[in-house]
MARSELO-467459 format. One record per residue (C-alpha): chain; x, y, z. Coordinates in nm, 4 decimals, decimal comma, padded with zeros to 6 digits, always signed. Example, Ala and Ser with C-alpha at 12.3 -4.5 7.8 and 13.67 -1.06 7.14 Angstrom:
BEGIN
(site A; (+01,2300; -00,4500; +00,7800));
(site A; (+01,3670; -00,1060; +00,7140));
//
This chain:
BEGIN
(site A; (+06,7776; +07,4803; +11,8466));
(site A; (+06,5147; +07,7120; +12,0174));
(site A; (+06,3845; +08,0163; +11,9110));
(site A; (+06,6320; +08,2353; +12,1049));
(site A; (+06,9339; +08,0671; +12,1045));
(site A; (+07,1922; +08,1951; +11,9100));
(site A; (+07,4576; +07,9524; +11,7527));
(site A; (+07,8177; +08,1421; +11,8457));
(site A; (+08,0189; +07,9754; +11,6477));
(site A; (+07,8530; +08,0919; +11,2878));
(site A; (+07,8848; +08,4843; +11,4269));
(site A; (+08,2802; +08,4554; +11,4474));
(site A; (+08,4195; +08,5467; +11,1312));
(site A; (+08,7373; +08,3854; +10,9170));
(site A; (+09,0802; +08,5418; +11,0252));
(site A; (+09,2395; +08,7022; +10,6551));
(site A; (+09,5892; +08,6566; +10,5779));
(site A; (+09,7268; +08,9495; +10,5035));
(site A; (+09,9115; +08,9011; +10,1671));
(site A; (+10,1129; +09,1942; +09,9664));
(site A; (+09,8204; +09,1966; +09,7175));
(site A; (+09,5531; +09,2364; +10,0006));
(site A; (+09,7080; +09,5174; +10,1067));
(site A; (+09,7987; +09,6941; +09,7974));
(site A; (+09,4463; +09,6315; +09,6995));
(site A; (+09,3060; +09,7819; +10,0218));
(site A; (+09,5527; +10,1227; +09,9526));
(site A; (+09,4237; +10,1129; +09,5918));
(site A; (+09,1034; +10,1661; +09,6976));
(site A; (+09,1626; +10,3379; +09,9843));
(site A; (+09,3331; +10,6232; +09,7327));
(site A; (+09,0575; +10,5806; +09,4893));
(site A; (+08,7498; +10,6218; +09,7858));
(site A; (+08,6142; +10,2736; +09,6749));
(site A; (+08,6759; +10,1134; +10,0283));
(site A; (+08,6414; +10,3216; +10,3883));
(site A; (+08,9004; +10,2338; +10,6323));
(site A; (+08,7612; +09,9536; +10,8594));
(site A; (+08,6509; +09,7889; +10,5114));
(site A; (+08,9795; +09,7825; +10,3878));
(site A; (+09,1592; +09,6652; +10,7331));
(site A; (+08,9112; +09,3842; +10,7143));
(site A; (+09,0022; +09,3050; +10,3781));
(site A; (+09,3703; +09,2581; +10,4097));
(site A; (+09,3569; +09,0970; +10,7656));
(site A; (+09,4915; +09,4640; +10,9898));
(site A; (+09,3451; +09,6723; +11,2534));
(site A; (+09,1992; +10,0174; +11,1423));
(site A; (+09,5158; +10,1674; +11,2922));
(site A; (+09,7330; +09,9354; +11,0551));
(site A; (+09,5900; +09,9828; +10,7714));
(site A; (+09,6101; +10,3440; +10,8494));
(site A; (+09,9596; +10,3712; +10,9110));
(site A; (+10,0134; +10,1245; +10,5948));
(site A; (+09,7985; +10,3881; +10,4021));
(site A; (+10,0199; +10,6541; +10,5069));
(site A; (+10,3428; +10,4952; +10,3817));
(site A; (+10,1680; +10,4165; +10,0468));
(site A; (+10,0754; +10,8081; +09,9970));
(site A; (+10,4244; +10,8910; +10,0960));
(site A; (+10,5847; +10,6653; +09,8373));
(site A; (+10,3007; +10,6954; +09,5173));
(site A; (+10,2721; +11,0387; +09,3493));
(site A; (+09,9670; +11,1839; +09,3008));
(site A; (+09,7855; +11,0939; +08,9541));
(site A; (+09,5391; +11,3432; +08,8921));
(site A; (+09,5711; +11,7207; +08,8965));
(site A; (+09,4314; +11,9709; +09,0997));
(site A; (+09,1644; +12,1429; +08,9224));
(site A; (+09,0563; +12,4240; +09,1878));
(site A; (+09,3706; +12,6468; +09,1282));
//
């Protein structure tokens, strides 16, 4: 292989299956701020606008678990 030839097939990455536990990790760390949002759509196998809308429908259905401190 010459010097400026790139080899396509190693830049394509693995398609995830997107599992309950996938995502439920991805919203656990999307809550917790230990992911960003394309990071956790890759993670679980979703577009950034899935995981999004997934993310949504977890906050709407998990209380809160810390308190607000600032009032």
């Amino acid at each position: 292989m010459g010097l400026l030839k790139i080899d396509k097939s190693k830049m394509v990455e693995e398609k995830v299956k997107t599992t309950p536990q996938n995502v439920n990790e991805s919203n656990e760390a999307l809550f917790r701020a230990t992911m960003n949002l394309p990071t956790a759509a890759k993670h679980c196998g979703m577009t950034q606008k899935e995981m999004k809308l997934t993310f949504w429908e977890y906050l709407k259905y998990h209380p809160r678990d810390y308190e607000n401190l600032s009032s």
